[in-house]
N, C-alpha and C positions, 0 to 999 in steps of 0.2 A: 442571543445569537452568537454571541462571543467569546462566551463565560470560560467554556471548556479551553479554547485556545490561551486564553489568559490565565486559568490554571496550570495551565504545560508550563507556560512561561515561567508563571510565578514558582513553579517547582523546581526547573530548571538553576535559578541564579536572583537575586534580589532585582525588583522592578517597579520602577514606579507607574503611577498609576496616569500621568501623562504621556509616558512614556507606551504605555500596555495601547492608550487609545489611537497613538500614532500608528505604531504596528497596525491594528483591525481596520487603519484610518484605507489602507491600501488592498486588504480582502472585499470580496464582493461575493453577496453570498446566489450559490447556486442547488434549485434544487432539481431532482435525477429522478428518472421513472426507472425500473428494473430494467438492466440488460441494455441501459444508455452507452454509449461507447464514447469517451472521452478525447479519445488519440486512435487515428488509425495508425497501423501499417504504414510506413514508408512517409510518416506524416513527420514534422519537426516538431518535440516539444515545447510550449513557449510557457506554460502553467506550470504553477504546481499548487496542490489542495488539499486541505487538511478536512479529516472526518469530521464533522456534529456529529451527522446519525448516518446511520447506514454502512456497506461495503462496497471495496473497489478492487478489483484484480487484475493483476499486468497477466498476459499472455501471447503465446504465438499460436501459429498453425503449421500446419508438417502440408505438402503438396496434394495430400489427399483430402483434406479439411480437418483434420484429427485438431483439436485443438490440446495445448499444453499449458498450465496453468502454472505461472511462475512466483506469484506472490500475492499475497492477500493485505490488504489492509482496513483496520475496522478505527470504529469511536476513537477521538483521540490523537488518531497520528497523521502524519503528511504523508503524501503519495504523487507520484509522477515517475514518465519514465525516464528515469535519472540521467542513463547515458545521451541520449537523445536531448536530454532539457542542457546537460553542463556542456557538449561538444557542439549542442546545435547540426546534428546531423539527423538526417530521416531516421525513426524508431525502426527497430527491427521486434517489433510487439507493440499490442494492443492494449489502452485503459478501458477499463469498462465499469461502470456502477454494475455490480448486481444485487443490488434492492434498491428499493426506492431510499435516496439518498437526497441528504442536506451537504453540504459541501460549502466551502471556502476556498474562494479561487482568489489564488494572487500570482502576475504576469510575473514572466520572467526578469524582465528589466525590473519588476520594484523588487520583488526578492531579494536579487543581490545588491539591488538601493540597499535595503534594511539590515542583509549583511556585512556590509562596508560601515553604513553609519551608527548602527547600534550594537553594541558590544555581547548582546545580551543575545539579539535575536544570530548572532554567528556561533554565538556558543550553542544555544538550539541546533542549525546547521551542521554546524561539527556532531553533536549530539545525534543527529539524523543518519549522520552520514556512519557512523559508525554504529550504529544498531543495525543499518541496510546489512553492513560488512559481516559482520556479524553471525546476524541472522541466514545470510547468504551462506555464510561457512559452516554453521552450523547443520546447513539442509544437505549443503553438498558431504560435506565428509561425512555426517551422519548413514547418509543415505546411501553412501558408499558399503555394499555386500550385506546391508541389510534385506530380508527376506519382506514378504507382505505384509507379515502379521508386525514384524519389526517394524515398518513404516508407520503403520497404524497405531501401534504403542506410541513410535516417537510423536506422532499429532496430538493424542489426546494427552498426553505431559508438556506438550512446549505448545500446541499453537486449539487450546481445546474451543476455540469457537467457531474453527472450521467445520469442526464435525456437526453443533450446534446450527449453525446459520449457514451454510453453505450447502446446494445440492451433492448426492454422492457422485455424480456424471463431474461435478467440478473437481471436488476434493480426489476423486479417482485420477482425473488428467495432471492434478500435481501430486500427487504420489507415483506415477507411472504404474498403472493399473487398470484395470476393467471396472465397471460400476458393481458388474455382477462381482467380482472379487471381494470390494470393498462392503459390499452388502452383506456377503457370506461373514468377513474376519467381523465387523459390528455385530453380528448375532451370535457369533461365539462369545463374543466378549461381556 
């Protein structure tokens, strides 16, 4: 149930193995049917969760219900919505499982417990936080006067399990496209 997390860890920085068990000592494991919603709208986050199995995406909606797909995350990595979980202010976007998902939930008060007194799981943190950054930078400037088909290229080189595991109706709402669009540049490809 653990294993993957204490991989990251152990990858991360040297860890002992008393140490790995205190960490998981404070996850509680949670599992998710497809299209669960973890955080609404205007909700405070107080979680955060890391992958077993399955996927999670942060998004919003525009006034007409148009939904926008801001970030994906699969196997592996931690997810929450960041600004919302570190200001403690209502989310301006939605978590959601969409697949049936395994999860690891750890409150927000133990979190930063584990990052004040373990050296190890801060560098993780830090580690987190700057892949968000990142990743974040890389979407935006990327995607900055990129055309369709440009889009679609940059996904299937940097993030190819969207295309894989996600519907094209999602993976359309975060490239800013039409499902029909993204259906068309996939069969040229």
């Amino acid at each position: 149930m653990y294993s993957t997390l204490k991989n990251l860890l152990r990858s991360n920085s040297e860890i002992d193995d008393k140490t790995l068990d205190k960490i998981c000592s404070f996850f509680s494991v949670i599992k998710t049917k497809r299209n669960q919603l973890l955080l609404n709208f205007d909700q405070v986050s107080k979680h955060y969760y890391f992958i077993n199995k399955g996927c999670v995406r942060l998004f919003t909606t525009s006034k007409d219900g148009s939904e926008y797909s801001r970030y994906f995350a699969f196997e592996g990595s931690f997810v929450t919505a960041l600004p919302s979980f570190i200001d403690q202010k209502p989310a301006e976007e939605y978590l959601q499982t969409i697949q049936n998902s395994e999860l690891l939930c750890i409150s927000r008060v133990d979190f930063y417990s584990l990052v004040n007194e373990i050296p190890q799981f801060a560098k993780l943190y830090t580690g987190i936080l700057e892949l968000g950054f990142i990743v974040a930078q890389k979407r935006i400037y990327g995607f900055q006067g990129f055309d369709a088909l440009e889009k679609v290229k940059w996904v299937i080189k940097d993030q190819p399990q969207l295309l894989l595991r996600v519907s094209n109706k999602i993976v359309a709402s975060y490239l800013g496209m039409s499902p029909s669009t993204l259906s068309r540049i996939k069969s040229k490809l």
